[in-house]
C-alpha positions in Angstrom: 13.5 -15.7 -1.7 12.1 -15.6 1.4 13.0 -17.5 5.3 9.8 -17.7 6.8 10.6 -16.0 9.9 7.7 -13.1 9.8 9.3 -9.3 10.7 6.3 -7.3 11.1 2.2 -7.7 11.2 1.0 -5.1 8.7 -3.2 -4.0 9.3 -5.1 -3.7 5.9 -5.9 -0.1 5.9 -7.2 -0.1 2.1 -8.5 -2.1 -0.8 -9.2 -1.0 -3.9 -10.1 -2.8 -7.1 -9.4 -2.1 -10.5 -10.4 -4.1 -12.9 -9.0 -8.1 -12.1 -6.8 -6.1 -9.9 -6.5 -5.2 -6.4 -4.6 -3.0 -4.8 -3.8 -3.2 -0.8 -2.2 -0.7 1.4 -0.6 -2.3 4.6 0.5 0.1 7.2 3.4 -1.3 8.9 6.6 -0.3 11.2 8.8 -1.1 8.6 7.6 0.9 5.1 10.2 3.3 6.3 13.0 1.1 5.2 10.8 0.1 1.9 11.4 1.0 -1.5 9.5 0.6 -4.8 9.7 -2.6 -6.9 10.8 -4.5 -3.8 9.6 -7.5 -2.9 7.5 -8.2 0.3 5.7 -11.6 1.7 2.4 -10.7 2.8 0.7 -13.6 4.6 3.2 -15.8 2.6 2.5 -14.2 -0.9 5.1 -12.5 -2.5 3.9 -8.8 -3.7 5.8 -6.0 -5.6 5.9 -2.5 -3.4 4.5 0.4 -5.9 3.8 3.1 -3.8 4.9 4.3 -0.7 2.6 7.0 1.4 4.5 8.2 5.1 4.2 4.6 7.2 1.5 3.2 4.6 2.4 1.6 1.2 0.9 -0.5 -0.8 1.1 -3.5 -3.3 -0.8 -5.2 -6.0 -2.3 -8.9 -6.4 -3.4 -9.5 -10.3 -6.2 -11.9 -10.7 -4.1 -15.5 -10.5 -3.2 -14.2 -7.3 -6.4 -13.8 -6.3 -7.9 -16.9 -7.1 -5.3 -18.8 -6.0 -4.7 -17.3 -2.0 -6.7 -15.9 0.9 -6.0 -12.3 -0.2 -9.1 -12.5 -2.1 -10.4 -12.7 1.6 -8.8 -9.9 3.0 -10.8 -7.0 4.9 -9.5 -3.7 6.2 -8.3 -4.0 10.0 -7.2 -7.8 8.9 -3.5 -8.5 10.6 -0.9 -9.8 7.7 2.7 -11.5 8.1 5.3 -9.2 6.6 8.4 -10.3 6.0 11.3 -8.8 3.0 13.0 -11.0 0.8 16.5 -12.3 2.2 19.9 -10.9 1.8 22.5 -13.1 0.7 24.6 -13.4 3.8 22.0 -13.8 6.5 21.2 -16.8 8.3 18.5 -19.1 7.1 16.8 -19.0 10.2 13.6 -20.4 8.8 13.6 -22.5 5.6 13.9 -21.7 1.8 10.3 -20.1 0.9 9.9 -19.0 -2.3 6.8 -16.5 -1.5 5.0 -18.3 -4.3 1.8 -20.0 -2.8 0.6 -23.4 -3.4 -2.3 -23.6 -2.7 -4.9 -22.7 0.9 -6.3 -24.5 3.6 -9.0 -24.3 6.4 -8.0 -24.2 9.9 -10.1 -27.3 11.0 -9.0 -26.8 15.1 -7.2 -24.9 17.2 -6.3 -26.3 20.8 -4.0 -25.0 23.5 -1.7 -26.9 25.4 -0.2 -25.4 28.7 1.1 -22.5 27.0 1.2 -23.2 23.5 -0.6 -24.0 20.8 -1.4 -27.0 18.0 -2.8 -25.5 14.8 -4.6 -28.4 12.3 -5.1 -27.3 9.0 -6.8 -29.3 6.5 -6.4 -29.1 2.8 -6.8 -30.5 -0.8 -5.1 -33.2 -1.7 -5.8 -34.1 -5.2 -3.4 -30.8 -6.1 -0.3 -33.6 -5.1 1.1 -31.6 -2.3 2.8 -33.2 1.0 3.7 -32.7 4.7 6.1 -35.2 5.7 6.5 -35.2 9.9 9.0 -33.2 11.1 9.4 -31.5 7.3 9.0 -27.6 6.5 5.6 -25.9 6.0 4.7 -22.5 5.5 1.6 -21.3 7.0 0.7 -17.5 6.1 4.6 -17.0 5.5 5.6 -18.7 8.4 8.2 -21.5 8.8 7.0 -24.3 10.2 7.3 -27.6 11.3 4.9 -30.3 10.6 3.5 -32.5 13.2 0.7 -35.2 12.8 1.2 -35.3 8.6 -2.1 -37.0 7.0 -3.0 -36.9 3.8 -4.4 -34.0 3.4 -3.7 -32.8 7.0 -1.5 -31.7 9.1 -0.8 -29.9 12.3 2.0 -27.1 13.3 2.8 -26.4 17.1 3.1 -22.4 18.4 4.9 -21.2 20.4 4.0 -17.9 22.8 6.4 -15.4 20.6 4.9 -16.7 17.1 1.6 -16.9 18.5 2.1 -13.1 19.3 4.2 -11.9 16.6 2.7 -13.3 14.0 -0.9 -13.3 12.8 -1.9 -17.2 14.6 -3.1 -15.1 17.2 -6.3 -14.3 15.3 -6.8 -17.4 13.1 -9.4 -20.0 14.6 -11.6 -22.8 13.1 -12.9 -22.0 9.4 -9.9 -19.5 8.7 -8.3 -19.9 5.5 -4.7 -20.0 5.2 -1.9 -19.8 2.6 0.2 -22.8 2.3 3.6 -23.3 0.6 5.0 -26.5 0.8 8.7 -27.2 1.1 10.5 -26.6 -2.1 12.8 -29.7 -1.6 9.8 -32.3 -1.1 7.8 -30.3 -4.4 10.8 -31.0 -6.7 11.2 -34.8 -5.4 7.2 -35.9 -5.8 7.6 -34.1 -9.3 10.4 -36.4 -10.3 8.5 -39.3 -8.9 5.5 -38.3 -10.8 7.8 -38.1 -14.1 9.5 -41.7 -13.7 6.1 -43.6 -13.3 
């Protein structure tokens, strides 16, 4: 379980395949404190530490994974949201994520506004997922709100200290982004879908 309020921004420095498999080593400020088998969010994606190398570890995405997020996307040098599962005490700062993604989008425009910034993100719609205005959104494993819900759109608004510590600094039109929609509004459209 996961808050959405991003810790670190790792930098790719490997990829290796094996098989359906890839493995990616993230070097980041906080692998000191990591351990093996624990979870970590990368970009929104929750991944299973299983080796640790001085301030470089890495994880592995199995094929599902793959097919189903941006990693499949990722290049060394790329910038990825970190962030460690929750403790149970700490403040919910963000909102519930579960670090499972649902599904991507493209980032159809970005568009400053006297010192912030309004992300648009377009994405499919016939896999029954929603924005509600106002509601939670997790873009690249960032807590969100939504502003300007469509259909299958929807835009978030930036702040300066996201827009630095977090990876919206380098997205721009035609990147692909994770998406996890809010866990509360999932559950409630599935028991609509069941009582028609």
């Amino acid at each position: 379980m996961f808050t959405g309020i991003i810790e670190d921004i790792g930098v790719i420095s490997n990829l290796k395949a094996e098989l359906d498999n890839l493995h990616i080593s993230i070097k980041s400020k906080i692998t000191s404190e990591l351990k093996i088998d624990q979870s970590v969010a990368h970009n929104g994606v929750c991944l299973t530490v299983v080796n640790i190398n001085g301030d470089e570890y890495t994880v592995t995405a199995i094929k599902e994974t793959l097919d189903k997020t941006s990693l499949n996307n990722l290049q060394i040098g790329d910038k990825v949201n970190l962030e460690r599962a929750m403790k149970l005490g700490d403040r919910l700062d963000g909102h519930i994520v579960q670090g499972h993604v649902d599904q991507t989008a493209i980032c159809t425009n970005v568009k400053e506004e006297n010192g912030s910034w309004v992300f648009t993100f377009e994405y499919d719609s016939t896999l029954n997922n929603i924005t509600i205005e106002k509601g939670s959104v997790t873009v690249n494993g960032t807590s969100l709100t939504v502003v300007n819900s469509q259909k299958n759109t929807f835009s978030v608004a930036i702040i300066p200290y996201t827009y630095e510590h977090t990876n919206f600094h380098t997205l721009k039109k035609g990147t692909i982004v994770n998406l996890e929609f809010d866990v509360l509004g999932k559950y409630v459209a599935k028991l609509i879908e069941l009582n028609k």
